[in-house]
Every structure is written in structure tokens, then in C-alpha cells.
C-alpha positions as CSV (number, residue, x, y, z in Angstrom):
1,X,39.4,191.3,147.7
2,X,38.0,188.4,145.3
3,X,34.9,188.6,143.7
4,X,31.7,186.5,144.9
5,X,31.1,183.7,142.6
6,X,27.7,185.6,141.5
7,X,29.6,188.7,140.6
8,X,31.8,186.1,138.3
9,X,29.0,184.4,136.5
10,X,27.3,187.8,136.4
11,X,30.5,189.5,134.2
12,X,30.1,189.3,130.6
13,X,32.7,188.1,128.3
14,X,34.9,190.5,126.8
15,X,33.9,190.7,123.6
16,X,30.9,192.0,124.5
17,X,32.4,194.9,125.6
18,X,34.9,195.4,122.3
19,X,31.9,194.9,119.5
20,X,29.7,197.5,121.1
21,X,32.1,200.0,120.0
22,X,31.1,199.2,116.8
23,X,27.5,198.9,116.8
24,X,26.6,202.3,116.0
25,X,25.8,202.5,112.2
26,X,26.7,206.3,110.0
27,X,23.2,207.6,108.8
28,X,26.0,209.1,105.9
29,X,27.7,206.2,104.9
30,X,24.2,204.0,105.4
31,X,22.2,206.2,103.1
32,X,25.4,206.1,101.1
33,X,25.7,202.5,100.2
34,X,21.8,203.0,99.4
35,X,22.1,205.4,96.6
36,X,25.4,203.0,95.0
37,X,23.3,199.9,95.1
38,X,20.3,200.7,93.8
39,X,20.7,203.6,91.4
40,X,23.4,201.2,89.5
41,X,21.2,198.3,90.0
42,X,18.1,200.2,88.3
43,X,20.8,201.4,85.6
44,X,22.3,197.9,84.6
45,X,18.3,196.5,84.7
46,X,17.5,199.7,81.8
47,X,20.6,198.7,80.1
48,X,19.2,194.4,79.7
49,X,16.2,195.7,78.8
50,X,17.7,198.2,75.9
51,X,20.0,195.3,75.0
52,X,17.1,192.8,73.8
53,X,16.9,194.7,70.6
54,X,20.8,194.0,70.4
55,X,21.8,190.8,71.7
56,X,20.5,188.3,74.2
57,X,23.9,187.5,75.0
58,X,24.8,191.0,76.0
59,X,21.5,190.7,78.3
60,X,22.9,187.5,79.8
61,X,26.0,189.4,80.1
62,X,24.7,192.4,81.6
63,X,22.7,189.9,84.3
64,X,26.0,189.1,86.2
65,X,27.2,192.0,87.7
66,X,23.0,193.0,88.0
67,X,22.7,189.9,90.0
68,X,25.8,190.5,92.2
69,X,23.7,193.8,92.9
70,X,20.8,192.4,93.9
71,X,23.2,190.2,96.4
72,X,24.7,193.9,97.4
73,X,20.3,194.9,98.3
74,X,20.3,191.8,100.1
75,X,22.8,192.3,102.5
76,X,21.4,195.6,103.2
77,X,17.9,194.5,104.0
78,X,19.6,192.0,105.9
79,X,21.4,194.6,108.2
80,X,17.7,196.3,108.0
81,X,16.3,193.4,109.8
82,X,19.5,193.5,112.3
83,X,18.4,197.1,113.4
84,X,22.2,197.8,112.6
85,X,21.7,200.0,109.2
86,X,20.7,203.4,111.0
87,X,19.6,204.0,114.3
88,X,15.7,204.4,113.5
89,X,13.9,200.7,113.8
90,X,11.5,202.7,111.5
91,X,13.8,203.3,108.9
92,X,15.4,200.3,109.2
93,X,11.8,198.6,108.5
94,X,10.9,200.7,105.5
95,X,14.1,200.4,103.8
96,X,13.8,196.6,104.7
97,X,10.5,196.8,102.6
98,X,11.5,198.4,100.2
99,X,14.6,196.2,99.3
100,X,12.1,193.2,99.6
101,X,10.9,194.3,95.9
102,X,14.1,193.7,94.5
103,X,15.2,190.6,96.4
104,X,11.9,188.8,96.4
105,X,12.7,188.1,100.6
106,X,9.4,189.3,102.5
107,X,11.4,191.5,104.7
108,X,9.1,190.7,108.6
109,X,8.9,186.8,108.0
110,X,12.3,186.4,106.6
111,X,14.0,188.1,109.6
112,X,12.2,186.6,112.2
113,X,13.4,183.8,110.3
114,X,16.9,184.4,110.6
115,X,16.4,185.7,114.2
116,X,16.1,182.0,114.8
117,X,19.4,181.1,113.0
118,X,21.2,183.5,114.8
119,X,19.9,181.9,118.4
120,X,20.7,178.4,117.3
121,X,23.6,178.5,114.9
122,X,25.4,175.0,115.6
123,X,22.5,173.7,118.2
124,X,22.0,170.4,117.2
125,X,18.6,170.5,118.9
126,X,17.6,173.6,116.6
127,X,18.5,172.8,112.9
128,X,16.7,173.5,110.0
129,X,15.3,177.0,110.6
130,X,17.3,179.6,108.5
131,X,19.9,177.3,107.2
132,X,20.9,173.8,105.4
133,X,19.7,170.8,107.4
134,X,22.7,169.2,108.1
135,X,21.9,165.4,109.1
136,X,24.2,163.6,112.1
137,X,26.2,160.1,110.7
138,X,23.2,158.4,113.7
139,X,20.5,159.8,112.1
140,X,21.8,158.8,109.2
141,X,22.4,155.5,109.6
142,X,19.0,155.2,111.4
143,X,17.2,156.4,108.3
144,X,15.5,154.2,105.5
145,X,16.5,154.1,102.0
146,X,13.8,156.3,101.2
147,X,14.8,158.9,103.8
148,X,18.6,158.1,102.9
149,X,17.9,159.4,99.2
150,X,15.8,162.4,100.0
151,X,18.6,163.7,102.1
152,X,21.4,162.8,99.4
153,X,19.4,164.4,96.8
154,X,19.1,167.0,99.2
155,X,22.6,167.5,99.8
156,X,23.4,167.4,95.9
157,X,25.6,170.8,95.1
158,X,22.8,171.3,91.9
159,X,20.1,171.1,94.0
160,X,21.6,173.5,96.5
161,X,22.7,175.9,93.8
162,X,21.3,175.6,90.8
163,X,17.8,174.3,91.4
164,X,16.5,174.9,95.2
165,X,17.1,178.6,95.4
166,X,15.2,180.1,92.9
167,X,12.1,177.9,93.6
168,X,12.4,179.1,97.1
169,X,13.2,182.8,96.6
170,X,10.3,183.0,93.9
171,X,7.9,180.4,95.2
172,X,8.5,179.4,98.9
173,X,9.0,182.8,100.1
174,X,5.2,183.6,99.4
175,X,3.6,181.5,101.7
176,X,3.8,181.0,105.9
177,X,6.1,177.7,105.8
178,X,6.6,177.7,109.7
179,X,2.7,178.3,110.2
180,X,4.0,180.2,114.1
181,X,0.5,181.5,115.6
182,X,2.2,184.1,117.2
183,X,3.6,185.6,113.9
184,X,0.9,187.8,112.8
185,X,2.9,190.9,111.9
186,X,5.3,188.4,109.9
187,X,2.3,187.3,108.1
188,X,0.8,190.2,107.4
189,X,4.3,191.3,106.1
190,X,4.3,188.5,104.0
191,X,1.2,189.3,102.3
192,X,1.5,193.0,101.4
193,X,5.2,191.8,99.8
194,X,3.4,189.1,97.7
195,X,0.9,192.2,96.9
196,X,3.3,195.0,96.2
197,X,5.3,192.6,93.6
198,X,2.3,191.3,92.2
199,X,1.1,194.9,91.2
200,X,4.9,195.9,90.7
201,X,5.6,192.4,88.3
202,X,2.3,193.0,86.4
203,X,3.0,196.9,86.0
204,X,6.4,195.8,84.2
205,X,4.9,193.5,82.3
206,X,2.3,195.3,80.8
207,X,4.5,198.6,80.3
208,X,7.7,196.8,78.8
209,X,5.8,192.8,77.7
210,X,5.9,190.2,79.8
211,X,8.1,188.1,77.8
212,X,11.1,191.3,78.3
213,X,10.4,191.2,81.4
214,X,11.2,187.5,81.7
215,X,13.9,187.4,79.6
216,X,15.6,190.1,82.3
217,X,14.8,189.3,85.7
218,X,14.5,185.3,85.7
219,X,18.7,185.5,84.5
220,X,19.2,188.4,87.3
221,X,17.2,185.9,90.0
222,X,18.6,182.9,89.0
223,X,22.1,184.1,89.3
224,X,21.4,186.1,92.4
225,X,19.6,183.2,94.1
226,X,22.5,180.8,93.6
227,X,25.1,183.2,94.7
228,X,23.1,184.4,98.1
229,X,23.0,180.2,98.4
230,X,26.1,179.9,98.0
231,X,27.7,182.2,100.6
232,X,25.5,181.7,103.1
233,X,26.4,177.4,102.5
234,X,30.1,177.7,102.9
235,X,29.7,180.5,105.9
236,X,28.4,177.3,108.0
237,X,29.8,174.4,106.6
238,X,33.3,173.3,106.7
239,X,35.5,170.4,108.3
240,X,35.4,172.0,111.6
241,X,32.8,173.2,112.0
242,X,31.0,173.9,115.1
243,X,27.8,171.9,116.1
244,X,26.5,170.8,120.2
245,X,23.5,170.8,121.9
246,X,22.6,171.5,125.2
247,X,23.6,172.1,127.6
248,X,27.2,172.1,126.7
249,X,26.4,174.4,123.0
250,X,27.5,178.1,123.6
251,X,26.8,181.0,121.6
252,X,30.5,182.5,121.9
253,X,32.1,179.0,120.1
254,X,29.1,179.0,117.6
255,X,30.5,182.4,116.4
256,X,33.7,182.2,116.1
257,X,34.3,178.5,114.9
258,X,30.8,177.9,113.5
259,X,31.2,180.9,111.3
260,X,33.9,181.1,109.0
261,X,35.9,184.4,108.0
262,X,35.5,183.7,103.9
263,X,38.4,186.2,102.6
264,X,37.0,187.5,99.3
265,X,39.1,190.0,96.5
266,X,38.0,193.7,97.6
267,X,35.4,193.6,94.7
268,X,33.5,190.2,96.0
269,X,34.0,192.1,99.8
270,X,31.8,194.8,98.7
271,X,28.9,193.3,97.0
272,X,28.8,190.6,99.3
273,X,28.5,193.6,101.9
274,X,31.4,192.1,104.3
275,X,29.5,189.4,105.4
276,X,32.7,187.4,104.7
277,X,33.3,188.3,108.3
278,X,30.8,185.9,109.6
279,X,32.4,185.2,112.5
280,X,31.8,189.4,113.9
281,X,28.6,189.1,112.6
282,X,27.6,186.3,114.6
283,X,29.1,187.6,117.7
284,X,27.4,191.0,117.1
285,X,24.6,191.2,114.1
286,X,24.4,195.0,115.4
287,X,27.2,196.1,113.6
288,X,27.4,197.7,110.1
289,X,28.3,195.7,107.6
290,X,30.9,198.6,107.2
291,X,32.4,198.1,110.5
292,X,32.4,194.3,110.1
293,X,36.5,194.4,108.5
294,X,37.5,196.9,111.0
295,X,36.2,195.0,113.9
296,X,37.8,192.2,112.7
297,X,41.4,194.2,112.2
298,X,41.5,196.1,115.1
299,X,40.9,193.2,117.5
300,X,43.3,190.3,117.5
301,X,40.9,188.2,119.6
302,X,38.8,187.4,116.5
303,X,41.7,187.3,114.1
304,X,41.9,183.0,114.4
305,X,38.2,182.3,112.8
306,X,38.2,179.3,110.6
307,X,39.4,180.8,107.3
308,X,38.2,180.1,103.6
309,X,39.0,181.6,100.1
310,X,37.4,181.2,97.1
311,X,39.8,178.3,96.4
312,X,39.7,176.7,99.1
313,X,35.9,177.2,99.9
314,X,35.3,174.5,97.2
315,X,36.5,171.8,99.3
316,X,33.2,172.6,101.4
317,X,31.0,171.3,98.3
318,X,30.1,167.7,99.8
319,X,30.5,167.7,103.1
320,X,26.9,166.4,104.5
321,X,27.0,165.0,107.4
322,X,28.1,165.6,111.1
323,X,30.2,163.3,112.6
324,X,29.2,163.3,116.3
325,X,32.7,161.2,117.5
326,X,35.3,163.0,115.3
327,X,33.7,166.4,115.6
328,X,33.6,167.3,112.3
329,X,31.7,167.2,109.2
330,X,32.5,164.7,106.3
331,X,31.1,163.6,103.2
332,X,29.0,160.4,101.8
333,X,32.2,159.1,100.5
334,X,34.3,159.3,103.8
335,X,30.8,158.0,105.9
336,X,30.9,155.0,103.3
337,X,34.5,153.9,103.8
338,X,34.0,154.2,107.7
339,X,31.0,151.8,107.6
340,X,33.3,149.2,105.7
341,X,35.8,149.8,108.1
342,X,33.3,148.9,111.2
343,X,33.8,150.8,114.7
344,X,36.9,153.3,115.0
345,X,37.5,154.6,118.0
346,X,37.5,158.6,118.1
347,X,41.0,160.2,119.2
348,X,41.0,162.6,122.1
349,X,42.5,166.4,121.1
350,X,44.9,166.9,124.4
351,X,43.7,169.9,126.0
């Protein structure tokens, strides 16, 4: 006998069923990657601070694999704010503080935050919360020359990179941006972070000098900052990119062709927490970071993701704007050449 058509719409897809075989996170392997991210971290931060009386270049040295640590606490407090480390919302919250010292991220605001990227990733109605504001070629082209060049400079890899993320990890993070009435416990949050690391930045200073202390964690930050930046940017933003609105947007297509599958070397894999599997992690920010490559393996289904490598990934640097007819994103330079072109008619993808 065939289903009713309420039944139908009623089923869920099937990957709903597969990833929730992999949403239950190891309290051993959880409290494991713990102990190997921050006991080295807290090692390699002694170690700058002996090297001062050495060299400043071995400090500067020294800050590069510290900062891909501090990337390595960030994807744990992110999987804290997922409720997909362990089991306990509790412990996820604590530890989710906790890691907030190191990474500067108020752990409540920023993932309510994030709760709203995951909702809206590709929604073209629902930009600019949680990720880079990605402008359409209409709005565009409807914008001044003022608005134009605020958007460009925007858009600019050193601004993105090497100039916006530390003034938004160190500064912007310490105040209510979205100003959401509802979000009391995020603000609260936010306040006891911005108290804790004042009394924790001000008991460094005055036990090792403020100028040490400087000279260690603003390397460590900057690099950390532009990394985190940077692997979040090309995890959204490619050619093909997903991006509709309602009410044709769905959240299975945002997943698995608005995410990309970045395929790191091993060592990049594990700081970076797995989270080159973007694509399961969309589809299911309950899983482990742990269980993100085996999810991935064991299931052919998600095995066609859009796909970058470190190589390739570069490629992603300028793309700025969507193209609403070609369905795709493309940079100044190709937006320029198609406005001295005039009109092109977009070509249809046979189904």
C-alpha cells in the first residue's frame, strides 16, 4: 500500500538517520584532546616567555605552532557550544568558559552567534551574522561610490586576514554588537569573560611585566586570529558556492555544496580539529569533531562535497560577490569585464 502524502512530507531525509550514529561524543577521547591542547599550549607559552632572555626571534618562532594551538582550543569550545564535546550541557558550558580565556571568544554570545550561521548558511535573506558579508552583483551595482569602496576595502584579503581579526577577537568581542533584548544570559556571559581576562591579563602582567606579556600573546593572537579567519573564509566561499533565499533555500544543499570539504595534511587536520569536513558539520554540528572524518569515510553520500586543498584554496582569495544569474561567486575583476560587456544571458545547466 502507498504512503499518504502526509506520511511523505512527514519522513525525514536520510541523512538524518546516518549522522545520528555519530553524534554521541567519548567522555575518554573528549577529556583527551583537553589534556593534549592545553597542557602543550601552556608549555610552548612558558617556553616564549623563557626565550625573551634568548632571542625574540625564537619567541616569534615559538608563536606559530602556539597559535595553531590556540586554533586547536577554539575548535573545542566550538564543539562546546555545539553540545557535541560530552554529553553534559554543563560540562560542555564550563569547558566552553574556560577555553574563552585562551581564545578571547566570550563563549554564550559567540555561540548564539554561530547558532545563527548555522540556521542561515547560504540564505540570502540572513547574511552577515556569523560570517563574511558577501554582497550580490544587484546590490552592488545599486550602491554609491562611497558604499562601492567600503565593501572593496572590505573584501581586501589584508583586511580579512591581517587587519580585521585581531581587532575583532581583542576588541569587538567585548561588547553586545547585535544589542538582541532577549540575550541576557549572552550578555551576562559576555561580561564575566571581559572580567575574568581583565583580572587574568592584569595578573600576567604584573607577575611576568606587561611589556613580556605583550611581546608573547599579541604574536600568538595575531597569528591565531588570521588563521581561525582564514579557515572559516574559504569553508564558505568558493566558485560554487551555495547561496538562495526563500522559499526555495534548503538547509540540506546549504550543507553539502555551501560547505566545502577543505582536505588538509594530517597535521593541519588535527589542529584545525577536522573542521575541514564542513560539509558533516553542517549537516550535523552534534558530532565530535573526532567523528567528523569517519562520518565522512564511511558514507558515500557525502563523499561529492565541493573540495579544496591548500593549493587550490587560494584561488578563493577574491571572489566577492554573488552572481545571482550564473550562480556562482566571482570577483571585482570578472564583475568589471561583464559590465563592459553589457547584458549576457545566463545559460541553463540541463537537469
Amino acid at each position: 500500500m502507498s504512503q499518504s502524502p502526509q506520511k511523505k512530507r512527514s519522513q525525514k531525509p536520510e541523512w538524518v538517520q546516518i549522522v545520528a550514529r555519530y553524534q554521541h561524543p567519548s567522555p575518554a577521547k573528549s577529556w583527551f584532546q583537553v589534556a593534549t591542547t592545553l597542557l602543550p599550549y601552556l608549555l610552548l607559552w612558558t617556553l616564549m616567555y623563557w626565550s625573551l632572555s634568548v632571542s625574540y626571534w625564537l619567541t616569534l618562532a615559538l608563536a606559530v605552532p602556539a597559535a595553531l594551538f590556540v586554533v586547536r582550543i577554539f575548535v573545542l569550545q566550538h564543539d562546546c557550544g555545539h553540545g557535541s564535546f560530552f554529553k553534559s550541557q554543563k560540562i560542555n558550558d564550563r569547558l566552553g568558559m574556560l577555553f574563552s580565556l585562551f581564545t578571547f571568544v566570550p563563549y554564550h554570545y559567540w555561540r548564539r552567534t554561530h547558532a545563527i550561521h548555522h540556521s542561515a548558511t547560504g540564505d540570502l535573506e540572513h547574511r552577515g551574522i556569523g560570517d563574511f558579508y558577501t554582497m550580490t552583483v544587484k546590490e552592488y551595482q545599486a550602491a554609491d561610490r562611497w558604499g562601492r569602496l567600503k565593501y572593496r576595502l572590505y573584501r581586501n584579503p589584508a583586511t580579512m586576514f591581517f587587519i580585521a581579526p585581531l581587532f575583532v577577537f581583542i576588541i569587538g568581542y567585548r561588547f553586545d554588537f547585535l544589542k538582541r533584548k532577549n540575550w541576557k544570559r549572552e550578555r551576562r556571559g559576555l561580561l564575566w569573560t571581559n572580567i575574568a581576562l581583565l583580572l587574568l591579563v592584569a595578573g600576567l602582567m604584573l607577575t611576568l611585566g606587561w611589556k613580556e606579556y605583550l611581546l608573547i600573546q599579541i604574536p600568538i593572537t595575531y597569528i591565531a586570529t588570521g588563521l581561525g579567519a582564514w579557515f572559516f573564509f574559504v569553508q564558505h566561499n568558493f566558485e560554487e558556492a551555495y547561496w538562495d533565499q526563500a522559499p526555495t533555500w534548503d538547509y540540506t544543499a546549504a550543507a553539502l555544496h555551501g560547505s566545502s570539504y577543505y582536505k588538509l595534511p594530517k597535521v593541519l587536520q588535527w589542529f584545525t580539529g577536522s573542521i575541514g569536513f564542513h560539509h558533516i558539520h553542517h549537516l550535523s554540528p552534534k558530532i565530535p569533531n573526532y567523528l567528523l572524518e569517519q562520518c565522512h569515510n564511511e558514507n558515500p553520500m557525502f563523499q561529492h562535497p565541493p573540495t579544496l586543498t591548500p593549493t587550490s584554496s587560494f584561488g578563493t582569495l577574491n571572489l566577492s560577490l554573488w552572481d545571482e544569474e550564473r550562480k556562482r561567486l566571482i570577483t571585482f575583476g570578472q564583475f568589471k569585464l561583464m559590465q563592459q560587456a553589457g547584458p549576457v544571458v545566463a545559460k541553463t545547466t540541463p537537469v
